[in-house]
C-alpha positions as a Markdown table, in Angstrom:
| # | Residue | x | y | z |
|---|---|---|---|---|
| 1 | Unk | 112.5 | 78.8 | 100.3 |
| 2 | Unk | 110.5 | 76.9 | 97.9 |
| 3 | Unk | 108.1 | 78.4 | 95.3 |
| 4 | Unk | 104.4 | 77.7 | 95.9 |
| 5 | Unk | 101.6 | 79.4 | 93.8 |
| 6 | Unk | 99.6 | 81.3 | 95.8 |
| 7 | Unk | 95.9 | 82.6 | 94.3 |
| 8 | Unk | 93.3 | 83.7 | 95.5 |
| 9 | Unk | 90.5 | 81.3 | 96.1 |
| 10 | Unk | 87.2 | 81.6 | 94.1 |
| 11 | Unk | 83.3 | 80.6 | 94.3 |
| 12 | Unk | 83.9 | 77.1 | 93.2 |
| 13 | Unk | 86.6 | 76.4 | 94.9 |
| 14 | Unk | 85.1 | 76.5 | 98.6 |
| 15 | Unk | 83.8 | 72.9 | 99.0 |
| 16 | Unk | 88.2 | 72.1 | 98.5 |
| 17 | Unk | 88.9 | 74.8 | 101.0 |
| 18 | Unk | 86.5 | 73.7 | 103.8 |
| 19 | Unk | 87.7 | 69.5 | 103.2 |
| 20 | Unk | 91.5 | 70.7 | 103.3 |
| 21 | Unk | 90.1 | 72.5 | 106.6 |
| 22 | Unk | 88.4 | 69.3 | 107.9 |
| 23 | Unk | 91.7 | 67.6 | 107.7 |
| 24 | Unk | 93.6 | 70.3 | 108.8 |
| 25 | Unk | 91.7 | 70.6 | 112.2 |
| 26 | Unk | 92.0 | 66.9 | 112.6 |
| 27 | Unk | 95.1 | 66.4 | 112.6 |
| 28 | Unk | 95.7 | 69.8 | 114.7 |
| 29 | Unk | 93.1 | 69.9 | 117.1 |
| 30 | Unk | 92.9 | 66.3 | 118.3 |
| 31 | Unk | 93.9 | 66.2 | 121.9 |
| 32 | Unk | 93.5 | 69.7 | 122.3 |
| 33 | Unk | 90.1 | 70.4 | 122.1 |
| 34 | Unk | 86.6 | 67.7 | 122.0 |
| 35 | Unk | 85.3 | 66.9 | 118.8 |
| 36 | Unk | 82.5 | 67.8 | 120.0 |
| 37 | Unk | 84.2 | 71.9 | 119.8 |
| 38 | Unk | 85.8 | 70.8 | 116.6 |
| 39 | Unk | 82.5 | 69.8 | 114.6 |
| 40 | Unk | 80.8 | 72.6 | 116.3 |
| 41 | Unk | 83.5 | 75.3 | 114.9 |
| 42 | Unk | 84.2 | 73.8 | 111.6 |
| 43 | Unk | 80.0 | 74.0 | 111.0 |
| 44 | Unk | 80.3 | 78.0 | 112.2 |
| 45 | Unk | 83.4 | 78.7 | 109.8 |
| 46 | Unk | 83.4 | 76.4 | 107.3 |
| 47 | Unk | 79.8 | 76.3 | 106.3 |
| 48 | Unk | 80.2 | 76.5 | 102.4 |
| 49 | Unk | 77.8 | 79.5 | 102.0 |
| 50 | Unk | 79.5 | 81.4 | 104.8 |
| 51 | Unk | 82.8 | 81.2 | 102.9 |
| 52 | Unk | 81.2 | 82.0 | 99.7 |
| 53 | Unk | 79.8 | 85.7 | 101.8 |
| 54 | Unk | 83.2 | 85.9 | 103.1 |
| 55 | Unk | 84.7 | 86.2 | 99.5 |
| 56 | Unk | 82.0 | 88.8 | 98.7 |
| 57 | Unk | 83.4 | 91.6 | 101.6 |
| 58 | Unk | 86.2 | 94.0 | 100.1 |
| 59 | Unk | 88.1 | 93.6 | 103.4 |
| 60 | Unk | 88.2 | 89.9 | 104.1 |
| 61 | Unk | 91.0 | 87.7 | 101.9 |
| 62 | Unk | 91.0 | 84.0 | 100.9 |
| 63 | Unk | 94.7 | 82.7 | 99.6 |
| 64 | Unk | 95.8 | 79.3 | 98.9 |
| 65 | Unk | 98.6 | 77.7 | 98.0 |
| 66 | Unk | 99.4 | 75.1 | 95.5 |
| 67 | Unk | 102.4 | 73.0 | 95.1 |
| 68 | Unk | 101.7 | 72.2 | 91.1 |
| 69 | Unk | 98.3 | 70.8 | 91.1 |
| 70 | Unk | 98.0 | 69.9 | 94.6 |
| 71 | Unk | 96.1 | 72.2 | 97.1 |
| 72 | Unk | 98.0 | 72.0 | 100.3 |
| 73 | Unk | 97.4 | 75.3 | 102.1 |
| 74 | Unk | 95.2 | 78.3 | 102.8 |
| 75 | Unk | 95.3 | 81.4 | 104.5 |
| 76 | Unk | 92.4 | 84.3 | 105.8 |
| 77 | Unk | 93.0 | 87.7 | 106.9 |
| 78 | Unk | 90.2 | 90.3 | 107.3 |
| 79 | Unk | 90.2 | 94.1 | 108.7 |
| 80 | Unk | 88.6 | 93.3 | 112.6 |
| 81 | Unk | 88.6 | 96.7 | 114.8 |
| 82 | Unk | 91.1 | 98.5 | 112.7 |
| 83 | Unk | 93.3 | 95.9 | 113.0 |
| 84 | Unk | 94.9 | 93.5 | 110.0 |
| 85 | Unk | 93.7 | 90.1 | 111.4 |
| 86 | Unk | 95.1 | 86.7 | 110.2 |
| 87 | Unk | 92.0 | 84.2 | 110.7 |
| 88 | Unk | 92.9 | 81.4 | 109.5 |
| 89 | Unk | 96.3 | 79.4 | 108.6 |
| 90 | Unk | 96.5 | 75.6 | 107.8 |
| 91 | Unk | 98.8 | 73.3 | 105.8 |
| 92 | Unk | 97.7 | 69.8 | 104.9 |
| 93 | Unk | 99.4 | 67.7 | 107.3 |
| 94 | Unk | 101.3 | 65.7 | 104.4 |
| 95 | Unk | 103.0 | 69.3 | 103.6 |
| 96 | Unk | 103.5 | 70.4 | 107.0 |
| 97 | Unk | 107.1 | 71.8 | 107.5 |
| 98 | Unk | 108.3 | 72.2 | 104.1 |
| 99 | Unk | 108.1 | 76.6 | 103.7 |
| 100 | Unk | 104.1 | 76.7 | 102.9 |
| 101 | Unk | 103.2 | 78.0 | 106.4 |
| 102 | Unk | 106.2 | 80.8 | 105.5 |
| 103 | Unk | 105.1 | 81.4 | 102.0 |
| 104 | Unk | 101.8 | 82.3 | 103.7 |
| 105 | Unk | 102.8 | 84.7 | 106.3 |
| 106 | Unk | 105.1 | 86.5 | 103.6 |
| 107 | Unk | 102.0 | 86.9 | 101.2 |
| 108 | Unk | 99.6 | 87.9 | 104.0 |
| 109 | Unk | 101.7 | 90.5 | 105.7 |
| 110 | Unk | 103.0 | 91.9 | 102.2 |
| 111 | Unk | 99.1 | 92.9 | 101.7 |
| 112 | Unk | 99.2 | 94.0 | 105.6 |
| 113 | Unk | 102.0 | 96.0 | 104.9 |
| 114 | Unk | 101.1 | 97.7 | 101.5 |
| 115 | Unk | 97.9 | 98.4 | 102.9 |
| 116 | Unk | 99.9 | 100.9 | 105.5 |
| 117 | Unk | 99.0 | 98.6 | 108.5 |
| 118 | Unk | 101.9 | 99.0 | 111.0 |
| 119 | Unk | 101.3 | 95.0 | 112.1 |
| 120 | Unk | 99.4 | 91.9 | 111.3 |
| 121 | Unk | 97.5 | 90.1 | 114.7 |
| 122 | Unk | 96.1 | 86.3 | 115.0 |
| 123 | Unk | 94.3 | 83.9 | 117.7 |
| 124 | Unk | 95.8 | 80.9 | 118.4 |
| 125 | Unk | 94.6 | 78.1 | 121.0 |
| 126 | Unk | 97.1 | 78.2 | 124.1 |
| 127 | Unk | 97.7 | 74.6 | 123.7 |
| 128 | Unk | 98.6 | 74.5 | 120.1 |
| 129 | Unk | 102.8 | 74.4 | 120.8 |
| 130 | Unk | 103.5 | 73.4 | 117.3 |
| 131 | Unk | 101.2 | 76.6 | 115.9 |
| 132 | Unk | 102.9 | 78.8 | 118.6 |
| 133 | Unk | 106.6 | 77.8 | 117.6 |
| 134 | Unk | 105.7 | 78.2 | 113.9 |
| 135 | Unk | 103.5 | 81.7 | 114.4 |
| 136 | Unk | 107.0 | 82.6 | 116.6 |
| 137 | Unk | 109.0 | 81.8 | 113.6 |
| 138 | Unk | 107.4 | 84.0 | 111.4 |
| 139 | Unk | 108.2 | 86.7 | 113.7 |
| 140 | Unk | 104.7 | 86.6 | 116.0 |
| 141 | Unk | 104.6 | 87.0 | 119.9 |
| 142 | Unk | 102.0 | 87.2 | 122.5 |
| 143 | Unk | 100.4 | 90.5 | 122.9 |
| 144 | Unk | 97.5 | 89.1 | 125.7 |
| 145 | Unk | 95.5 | 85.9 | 126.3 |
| 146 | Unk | 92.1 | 86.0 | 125.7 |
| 147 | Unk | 89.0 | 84.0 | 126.5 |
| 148 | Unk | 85.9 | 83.9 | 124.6 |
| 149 | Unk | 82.7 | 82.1 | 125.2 |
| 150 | Unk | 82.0 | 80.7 | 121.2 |
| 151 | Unk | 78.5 | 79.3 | 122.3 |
| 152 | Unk | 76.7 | 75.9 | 122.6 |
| 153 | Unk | 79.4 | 75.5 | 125.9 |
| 154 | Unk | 82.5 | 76.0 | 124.0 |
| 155 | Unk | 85.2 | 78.3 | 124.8 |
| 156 | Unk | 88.3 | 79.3 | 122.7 |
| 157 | Unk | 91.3 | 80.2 | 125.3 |
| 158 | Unk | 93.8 | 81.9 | 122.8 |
| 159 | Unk | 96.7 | 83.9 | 123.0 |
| 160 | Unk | 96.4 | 86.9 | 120.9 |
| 161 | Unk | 100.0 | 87.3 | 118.7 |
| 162 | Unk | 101.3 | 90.1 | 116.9 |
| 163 | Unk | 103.9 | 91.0 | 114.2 |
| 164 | Unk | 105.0 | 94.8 | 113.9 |
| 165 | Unk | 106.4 | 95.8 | 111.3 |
| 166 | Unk | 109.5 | 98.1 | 111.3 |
């Protein structure tokens, strides 16, 4: 697998993470959801002071991941309901397929694991096949599908996936 550096990401750093997200959920979400539910979500998660908060709570983790200079990645995990949670995972579409997605998962479930969690859960939208296959890769499967009213007439219809570790 190739070497990325992964780091946490700081303060400054948000505006990057919520324009690689922007691009991210473009390319992803297209076809899958409006962009109506795509504007409306990236404003609830990716508002630039929310993110700032998030990197304030001693349970909630922003990673990313560089290939030399270039930000092409970023991961979230928090504790939600005792569980170890993986919020968030997208790779720049250019870099896409190339062991970021992997190097990811393996930093993410290391902290799950050290942190004496006995598995590492995430959402993902029921008609995302290329997130499924990849999430199935790393070792994920469906635990139960979920639907959740998000507000302003938006849904999010997601399988819930776990990894357990042995």
């Amino acid at each position: 697998m190739p070497e990325f550096d992964i780091r946490p990401v700081t303060p400054p750093e948000v505006p990057a993470i919520a324009a690689l997200a922007r691009e991210s959920w473009q390319a992803a979400y297209i076809g899958i959801i409006t962009q109506a539910q795509i504007d409306f979500m990236l404003a609830q998660r990716y508002d630039h002071q929310r993110l700032r908060a998030d990197l304030e709570v001693p349970d909630k983790w922003l990673d990313q991941a560089f290939d030399g200079e270039r930000r092409v990645g970023f991961a979230a995990c928090e504790i939600c309901k005792g569980e170890y949670k993986l919020d968030k995972l997208y790779i720049h579409p250019d870099f896409q397929r190339q062991g970021i997605g992997s190097a990811l998962v393996a930093h993410v479930t290391a902290r799950a694991r050290k942190l004496g969690y006995p598995c590492a859960i995430l959402a993902v939208n029921k008609q995302n096949a290329q997130a499924i296959a990849a999430y199935r890769k790393y070792g994920f499967t469906v635990r139960e599908a979920v639907t959740n009213d998000i507000g302003n007439g938006f849904i999010m219809d997601d399988y819930i996936m776990e990894r357990l570790f042995s």
